[in-house]
C-alpha positions in Angstrom: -363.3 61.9 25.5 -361.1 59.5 27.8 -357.7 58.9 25.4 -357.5 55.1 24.9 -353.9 53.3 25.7 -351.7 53.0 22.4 -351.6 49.3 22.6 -355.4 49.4 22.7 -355.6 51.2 19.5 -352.9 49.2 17.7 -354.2 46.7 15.4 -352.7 43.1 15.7 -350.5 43.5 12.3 -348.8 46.1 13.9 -348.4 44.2 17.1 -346.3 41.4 15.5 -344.2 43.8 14.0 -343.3 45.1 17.3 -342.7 41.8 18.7 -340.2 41.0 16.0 -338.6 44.3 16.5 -338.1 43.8 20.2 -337.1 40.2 19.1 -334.2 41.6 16.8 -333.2 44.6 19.4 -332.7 41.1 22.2 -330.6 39.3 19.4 -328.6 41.7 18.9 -327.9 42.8 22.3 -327.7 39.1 23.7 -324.6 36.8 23.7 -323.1 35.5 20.4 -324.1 31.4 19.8 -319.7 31.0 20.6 -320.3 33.0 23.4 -323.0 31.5 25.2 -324.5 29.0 23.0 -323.7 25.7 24.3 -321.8 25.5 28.1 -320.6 22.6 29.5 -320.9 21.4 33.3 -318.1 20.3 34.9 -315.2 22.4 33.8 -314.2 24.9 31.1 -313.2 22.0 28.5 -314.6 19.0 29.7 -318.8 18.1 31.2 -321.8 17.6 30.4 -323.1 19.5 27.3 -325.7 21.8 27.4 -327.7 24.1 25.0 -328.6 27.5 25.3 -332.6 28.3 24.2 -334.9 31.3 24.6 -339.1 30.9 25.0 -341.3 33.6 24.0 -344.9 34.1 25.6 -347.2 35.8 22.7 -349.9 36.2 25.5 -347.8 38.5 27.7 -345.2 38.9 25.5 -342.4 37.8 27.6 -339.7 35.7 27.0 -337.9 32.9 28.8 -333.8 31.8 28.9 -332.9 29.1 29.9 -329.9 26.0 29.3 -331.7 22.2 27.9 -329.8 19.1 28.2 -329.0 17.2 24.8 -329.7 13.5 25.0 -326.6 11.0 24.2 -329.0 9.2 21.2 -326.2 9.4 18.3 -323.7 11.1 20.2 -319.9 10.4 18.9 -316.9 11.8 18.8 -317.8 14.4 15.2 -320.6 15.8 17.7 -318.5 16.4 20.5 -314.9 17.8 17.8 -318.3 20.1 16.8 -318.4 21.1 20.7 -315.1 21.5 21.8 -314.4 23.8 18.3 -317.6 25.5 19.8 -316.1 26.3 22.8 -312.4 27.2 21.7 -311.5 24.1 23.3 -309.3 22.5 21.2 -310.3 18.8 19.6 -312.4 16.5 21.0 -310.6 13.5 22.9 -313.7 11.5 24.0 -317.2 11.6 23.6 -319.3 10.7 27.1 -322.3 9.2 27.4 -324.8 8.2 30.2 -324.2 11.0 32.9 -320.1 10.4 33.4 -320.3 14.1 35.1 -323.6 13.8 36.7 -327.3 13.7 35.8 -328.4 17.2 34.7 -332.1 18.8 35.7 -334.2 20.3 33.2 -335.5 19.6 30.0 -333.5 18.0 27.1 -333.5 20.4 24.6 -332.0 18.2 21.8 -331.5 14.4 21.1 -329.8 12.5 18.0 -327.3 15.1 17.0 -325.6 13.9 13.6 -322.8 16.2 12.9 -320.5 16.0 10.1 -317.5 16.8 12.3 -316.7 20.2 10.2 -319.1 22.6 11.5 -318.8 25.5 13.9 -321.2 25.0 15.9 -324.1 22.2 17.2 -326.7 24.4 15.6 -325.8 23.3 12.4 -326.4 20.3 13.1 -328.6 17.5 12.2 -330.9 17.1 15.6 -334.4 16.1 16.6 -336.4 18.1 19.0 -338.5 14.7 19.9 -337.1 13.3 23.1 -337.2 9.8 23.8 -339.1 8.8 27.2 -335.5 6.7 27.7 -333.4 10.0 27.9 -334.6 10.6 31.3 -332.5 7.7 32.8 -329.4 9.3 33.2 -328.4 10.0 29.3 -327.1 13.4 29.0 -324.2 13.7 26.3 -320.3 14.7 27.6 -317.5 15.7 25.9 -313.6 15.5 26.8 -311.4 18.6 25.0 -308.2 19.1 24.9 -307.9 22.4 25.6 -305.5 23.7 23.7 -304.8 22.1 19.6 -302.4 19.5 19.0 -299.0 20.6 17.7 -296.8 17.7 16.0 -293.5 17.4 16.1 -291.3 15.6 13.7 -288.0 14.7 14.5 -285.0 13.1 12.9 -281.8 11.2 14.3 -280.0 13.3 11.7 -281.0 15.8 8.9 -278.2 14.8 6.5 -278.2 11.2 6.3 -276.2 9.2 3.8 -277.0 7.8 0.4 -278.4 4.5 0.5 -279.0 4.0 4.0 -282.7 3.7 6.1 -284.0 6.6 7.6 -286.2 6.9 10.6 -289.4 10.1 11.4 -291.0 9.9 14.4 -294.3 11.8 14.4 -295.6 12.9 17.8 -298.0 15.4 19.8 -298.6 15.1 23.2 -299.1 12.8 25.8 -303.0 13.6 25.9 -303.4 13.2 22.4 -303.3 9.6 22.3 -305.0 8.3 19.6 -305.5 9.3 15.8 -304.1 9.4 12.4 -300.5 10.4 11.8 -299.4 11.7 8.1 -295.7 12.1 6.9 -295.1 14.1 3.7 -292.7 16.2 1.7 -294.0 19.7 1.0 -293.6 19.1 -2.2 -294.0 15.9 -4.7 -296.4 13.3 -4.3 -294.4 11.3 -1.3 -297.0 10.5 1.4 -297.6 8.1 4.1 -299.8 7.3 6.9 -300.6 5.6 10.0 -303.1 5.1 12.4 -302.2 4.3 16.0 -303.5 4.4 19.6 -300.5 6.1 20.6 -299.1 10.0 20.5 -296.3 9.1 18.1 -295.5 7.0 15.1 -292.3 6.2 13.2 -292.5 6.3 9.6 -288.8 3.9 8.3 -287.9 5.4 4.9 -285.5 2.1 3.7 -282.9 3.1 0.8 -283.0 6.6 0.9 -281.6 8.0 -3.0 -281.8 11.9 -3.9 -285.5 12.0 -4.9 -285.9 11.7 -0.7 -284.3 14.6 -0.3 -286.1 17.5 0.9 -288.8 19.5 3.3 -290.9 17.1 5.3 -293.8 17.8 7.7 -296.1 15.3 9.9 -299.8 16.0 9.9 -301.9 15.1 13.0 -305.5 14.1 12.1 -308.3 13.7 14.7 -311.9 12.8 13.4 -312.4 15.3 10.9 -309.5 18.5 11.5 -305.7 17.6 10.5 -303.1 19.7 12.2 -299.5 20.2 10.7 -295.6 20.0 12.1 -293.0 22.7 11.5 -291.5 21.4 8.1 -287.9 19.5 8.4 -284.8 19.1 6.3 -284.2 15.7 5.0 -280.4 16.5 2.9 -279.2 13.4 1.1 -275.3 12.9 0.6 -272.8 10.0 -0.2 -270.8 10.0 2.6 -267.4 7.8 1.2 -265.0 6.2 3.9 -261.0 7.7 3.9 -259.5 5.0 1.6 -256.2 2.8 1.8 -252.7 3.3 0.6 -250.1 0.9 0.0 -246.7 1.1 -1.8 -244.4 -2.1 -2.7 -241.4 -2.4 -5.4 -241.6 -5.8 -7.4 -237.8 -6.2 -7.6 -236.9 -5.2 -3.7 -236.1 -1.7 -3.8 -238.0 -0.4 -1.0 -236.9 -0.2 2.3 -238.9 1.5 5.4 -236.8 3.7 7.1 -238.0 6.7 9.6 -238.3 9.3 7.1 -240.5 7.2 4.8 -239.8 4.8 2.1 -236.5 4.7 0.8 -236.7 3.4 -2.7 -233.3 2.8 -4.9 -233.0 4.6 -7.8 -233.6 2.6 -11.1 -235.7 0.0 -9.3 -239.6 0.2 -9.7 -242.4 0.9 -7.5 -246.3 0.4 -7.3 -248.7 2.2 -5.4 -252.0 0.9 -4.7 -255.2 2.8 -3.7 -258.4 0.6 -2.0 -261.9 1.3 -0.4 -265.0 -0.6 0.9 -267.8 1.2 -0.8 -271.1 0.0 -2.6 -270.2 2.1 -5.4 -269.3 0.1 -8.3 -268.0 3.4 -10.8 -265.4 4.9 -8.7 -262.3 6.4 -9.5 -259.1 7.1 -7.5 -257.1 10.0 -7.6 -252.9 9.8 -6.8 -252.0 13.0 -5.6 -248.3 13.8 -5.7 -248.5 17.0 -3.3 -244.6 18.6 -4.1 -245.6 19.1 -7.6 -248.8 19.4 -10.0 -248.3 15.2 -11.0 -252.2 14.2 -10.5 -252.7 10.4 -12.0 -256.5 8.6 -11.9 -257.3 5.0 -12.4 -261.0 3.8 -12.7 -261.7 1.7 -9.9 -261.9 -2.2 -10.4 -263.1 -4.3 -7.5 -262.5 -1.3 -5.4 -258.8 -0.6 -5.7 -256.5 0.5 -8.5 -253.1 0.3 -9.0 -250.2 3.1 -10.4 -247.0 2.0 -11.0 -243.3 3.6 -12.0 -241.5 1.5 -14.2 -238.0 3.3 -12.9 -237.7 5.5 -9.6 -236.2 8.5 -10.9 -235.6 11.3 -8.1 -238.0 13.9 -9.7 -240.3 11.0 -7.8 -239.3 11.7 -4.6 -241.8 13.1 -2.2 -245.2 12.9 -0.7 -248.5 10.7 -1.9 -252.4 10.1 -1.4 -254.8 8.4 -2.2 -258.6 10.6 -3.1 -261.3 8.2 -4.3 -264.4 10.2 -5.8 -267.9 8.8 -7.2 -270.9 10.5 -9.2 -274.3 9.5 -8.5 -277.3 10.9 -10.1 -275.5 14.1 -11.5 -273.8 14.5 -8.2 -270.2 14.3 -8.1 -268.7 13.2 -4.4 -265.1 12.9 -3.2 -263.8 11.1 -0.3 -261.1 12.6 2.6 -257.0 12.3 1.1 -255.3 9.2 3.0 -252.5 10.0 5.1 -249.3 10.4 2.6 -246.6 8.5 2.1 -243.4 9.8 2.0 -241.1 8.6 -1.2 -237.1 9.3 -0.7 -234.9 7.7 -3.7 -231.6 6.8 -2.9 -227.8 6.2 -4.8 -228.0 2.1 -5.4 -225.9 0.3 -3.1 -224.0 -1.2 -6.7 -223.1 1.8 -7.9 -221.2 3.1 -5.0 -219.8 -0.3 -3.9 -218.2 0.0 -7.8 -216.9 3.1 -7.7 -215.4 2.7 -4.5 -213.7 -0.5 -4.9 -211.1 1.1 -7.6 -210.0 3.2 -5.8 -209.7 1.0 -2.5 -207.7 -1.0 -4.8 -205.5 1.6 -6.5 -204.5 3.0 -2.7 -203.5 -0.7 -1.8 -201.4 -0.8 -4.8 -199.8 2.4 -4.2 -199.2 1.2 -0.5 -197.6 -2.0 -1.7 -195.1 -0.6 -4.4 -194.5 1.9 -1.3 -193.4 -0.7 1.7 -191.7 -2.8 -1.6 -189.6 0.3 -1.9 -188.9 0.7 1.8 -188.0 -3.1 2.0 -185.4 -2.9 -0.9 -184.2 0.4 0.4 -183.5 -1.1 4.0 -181.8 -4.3 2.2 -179.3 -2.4 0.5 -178.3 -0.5 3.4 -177.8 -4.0 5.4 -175.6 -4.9 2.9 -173.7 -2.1 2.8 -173.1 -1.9 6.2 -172.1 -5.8 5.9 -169.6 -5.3 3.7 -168.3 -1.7 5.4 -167.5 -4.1 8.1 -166.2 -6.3 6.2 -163.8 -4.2 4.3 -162.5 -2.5 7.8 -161.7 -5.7 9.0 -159.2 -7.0 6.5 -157.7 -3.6 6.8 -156.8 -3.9 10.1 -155.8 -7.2 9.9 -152.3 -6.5 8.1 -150.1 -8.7 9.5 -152.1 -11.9 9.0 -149.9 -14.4 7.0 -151.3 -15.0 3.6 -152.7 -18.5 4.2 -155.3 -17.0 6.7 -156.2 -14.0 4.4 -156.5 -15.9 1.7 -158.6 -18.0 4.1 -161.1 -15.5 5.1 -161.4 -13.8 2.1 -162.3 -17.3 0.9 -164.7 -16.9 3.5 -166.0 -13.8 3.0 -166.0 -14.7 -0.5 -168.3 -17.7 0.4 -170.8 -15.1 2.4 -171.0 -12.9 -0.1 -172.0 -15.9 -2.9 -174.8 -17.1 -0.1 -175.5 -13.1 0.1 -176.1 -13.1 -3.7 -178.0 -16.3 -4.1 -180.5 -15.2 -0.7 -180.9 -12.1 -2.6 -180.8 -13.6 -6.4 -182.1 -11.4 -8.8 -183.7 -9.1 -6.7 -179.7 -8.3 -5.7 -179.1 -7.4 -9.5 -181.8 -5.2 -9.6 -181.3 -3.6 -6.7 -177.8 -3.2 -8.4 -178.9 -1.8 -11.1 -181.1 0.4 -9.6 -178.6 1.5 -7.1 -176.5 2.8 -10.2 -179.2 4.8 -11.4 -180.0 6.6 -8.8 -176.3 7.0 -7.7 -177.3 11.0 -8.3 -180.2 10.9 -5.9 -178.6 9.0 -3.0 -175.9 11.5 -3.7 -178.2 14.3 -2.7 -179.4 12.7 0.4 -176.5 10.6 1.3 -173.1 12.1 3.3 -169.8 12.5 1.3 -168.8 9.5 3.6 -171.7 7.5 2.3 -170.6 7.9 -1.5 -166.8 6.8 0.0 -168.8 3.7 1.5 -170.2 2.7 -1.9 -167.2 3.3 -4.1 -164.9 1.1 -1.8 -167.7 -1.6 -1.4 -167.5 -1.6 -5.5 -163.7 -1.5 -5.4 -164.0 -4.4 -2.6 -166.5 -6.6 -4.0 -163.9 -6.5 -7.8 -161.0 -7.5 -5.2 -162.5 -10.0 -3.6 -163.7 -11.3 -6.8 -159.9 -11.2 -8.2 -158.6 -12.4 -5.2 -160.5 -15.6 -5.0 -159.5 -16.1 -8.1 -155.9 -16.0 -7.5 -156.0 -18.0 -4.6 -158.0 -20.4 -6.1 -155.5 -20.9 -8.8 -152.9 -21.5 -5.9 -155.2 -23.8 -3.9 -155.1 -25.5 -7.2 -151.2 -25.4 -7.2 -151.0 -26.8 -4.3 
């Protein structure tokens, strides 16, 4: 008996299963739906879409492969994000319609796709397998992709801006991205905000930044359904206080600026006042005193605040700043030291003009009794060589008669009196004086000199006597 083929023997149960078996091997051994499911005509990222689809005969069991077209009825831009994630193209940037790439040929395969915008792939997908009679006039759906995902950027002027002041974030991706939603938020807290624009950037103005700004920020890119974050940034919040002022002036004009510093007399007061421009109304300043460990603080009132010294002592001389420091929200900041100002106390003028003049005077007095002394001195030794002469003459003059001694001595007489009344008092004294120190003039005088003085004395009694006697003959006669 002639053997029969196996298939003829097979019953038709047994036939389906071996179609679905040869059914799973081709599944298995044929392309993954992300590798070959959907293709796009045109380039790698950007065409027209179409789908893959497989046909099996049951009447010779055979299949057929083949790519449809999809029909632009509901196509948007969630179908096409749905494509271009698909294809590892990154987002969707446009969704075509009506043939932009060119008229496919073929059979549509699908029309009124309704995706959600989140799926991975067009299969899972709302579609209808009806085609329209008005999808073969040129209406096969296209898609734009990017190619590659968006990456934000956020960028700052500065990370560490100052308390109180506005703050600009610019979010951005690239130049092809134009178009979306842009989202700035700190990575942690509730802080959020966002902003739709046509552009690839946005700037978010944060006005009156305080602490509770401070820190990590990211920007979110959002394109139909997928968001795509930034690198996080650090937003650092500080007070940032201005160098303040010094001045120093002394109420009762003590203070003269000289090239070392300020010169300030000793006894007289002095004030030093510290100043800023800041919005901070609970300030303090700080006088630093850097030779020594003297550290003085004033609360602030209208900005400025004032220390003064009664009386400049000279443990006060040396150099001062001004520091001005301000808390805020826990946070205690300090501002840069002011250039110093150097302090030199100096002797008062008064005291030294006092002291001096005493003994200015004293010297002048001793000077005086000095050239008074010398002028007596040189007097007396006039006279003495007056009368010397005086004395020698009538010596010599032996053989005058009487009448002319008598005569001359008259006359000498009469020189002597106008001697004595030139001289007056001061004569007496000088006298006197002339007596007592008869010893010292001894010791610097000649033996001759002594001679001198004893015969002037003898002389001046003669004279005396003899005018006199010749006065009583004058009268005689």
């Amino acid at each position: 008996m002639k053997q029969q083929p196996f298939f003829s023997v097979m019953e038709g149960r047994e036939k389906r299963a071996l179609h679905f078996l040869i059914l799973v091997a081709y599944l298995v051994v044929s392309p993954s739906p992300s590798a070959g499911r959907i293709r796009l005509v045109g380039s790698r990222c950007s065409g027209r879409v179409e789908i893959y689809n497989s046909y099996s005969y049951s009447y010779s069991y055979s299949y057929s492969y083949s790519y449809g077209r999809v029909c632009d009825n509901g196509w948007d831009l969630k179908d096409a994000e749905v494509a271009c994630r698909e294809l590892n193209c990154g987002i969707a940037l446009q969704a075509g319609r009506y043939a932009y790439f060119g008229q496919g040929t073929g059979n549509f395969f699908r029309s009124n796709v309704d995706c959600s915008g989140s799926e991975t792939s067009l299969d899972y997908c709302r579609y209808s397998s009806s085609i329209s009679y008005s999808c073969n006039f040129g209406r096969d759906a296209e898609v734009v992709c990017s190619d590659t995902l968006p990456e934000p950027t956020i960028s700052l002027y500065s990370n560490e801006v100052t308390w109180g002041q506005d703050v600009s974030i610019t979010c951005s991706v690239s130049y092809k991205f134009s178009g979306g939603t842009f989202i700035l938020q700190k990575t942690s807290g509730s802080f959020s905000q966002s902003r739709t624009s046509s552009m690839s950037s946005v700037t978010f103005n944060l006005h009156n930044v305080n602490f509770d700004h401070d820190g990590l920020y990211e920007c979110q890119y959002m394109k139909t359904s997928r968001r795509f974050s930034s690198s996080p940034v650090r937003l650092s919040v500080t007070v940032r206080l201005q160098t303040p002022s010094i001045s120093l002036t002394s109420p009762g004009a003590g203070l003269v600026w000289g090239p070392e510093g300020a010169e300030i007399t000793r006894g007289y007061s002095f004030v030093f006042t510290c100043s800023i421009n800041s919005t901070f109304s609970s300030g303090r300043f700080f006088l630093i005193f850097s030779d020594s460990n003297i550290t003085d603080s004033e609360p602030a009132v209208n900005n400025s605040a004032s220390f003064s010294f009664p009386v400049a002592e000279y443990e006060h001389q040396g150099n001062y700043s001004c520091v001005y420091e301000v808390t805020v929200s826990t946070r205690t900041f300090s501002s840069t030291a002011t250039a110093p100002i150097t302090v030199i106390i100096k002797f008062p003028r008064m005291l030294l003009v006092s002291s001096v003049v005493p003994v200015v005077l004293l010297l002048l007095l001793v000077l005086l009794v000095v050239l008074l002394v010398l002028r007596r001195r040189r007097q007396t030794q006039q006279a003495h060589i007056h009368t010397t002469v005086t004395l020698k003459t009538c010596n010599e003059e032996d053989d005058v008669s009487d009448e002319e001694r008598i005569y001359m001595n008259v006359e000498t007489l009469n020189t002597y009196r106008n001697f004595t009344k030139q001289t007056g008092r001061a004569k007496r004294e000088e006298t006197y004086e002339k007596e007592r120190k008869v010893e010292a003039d001894e010791e610097q005088s000649s033996g001759d000199e002594n001679d001198h003085v004893y015969v002037t004395q003898m002389f001046a009694e003669q004279t005396v006597d003899l005018y006199e006697e010749q006065e009583d003959i004058y009268q005689n006669i």
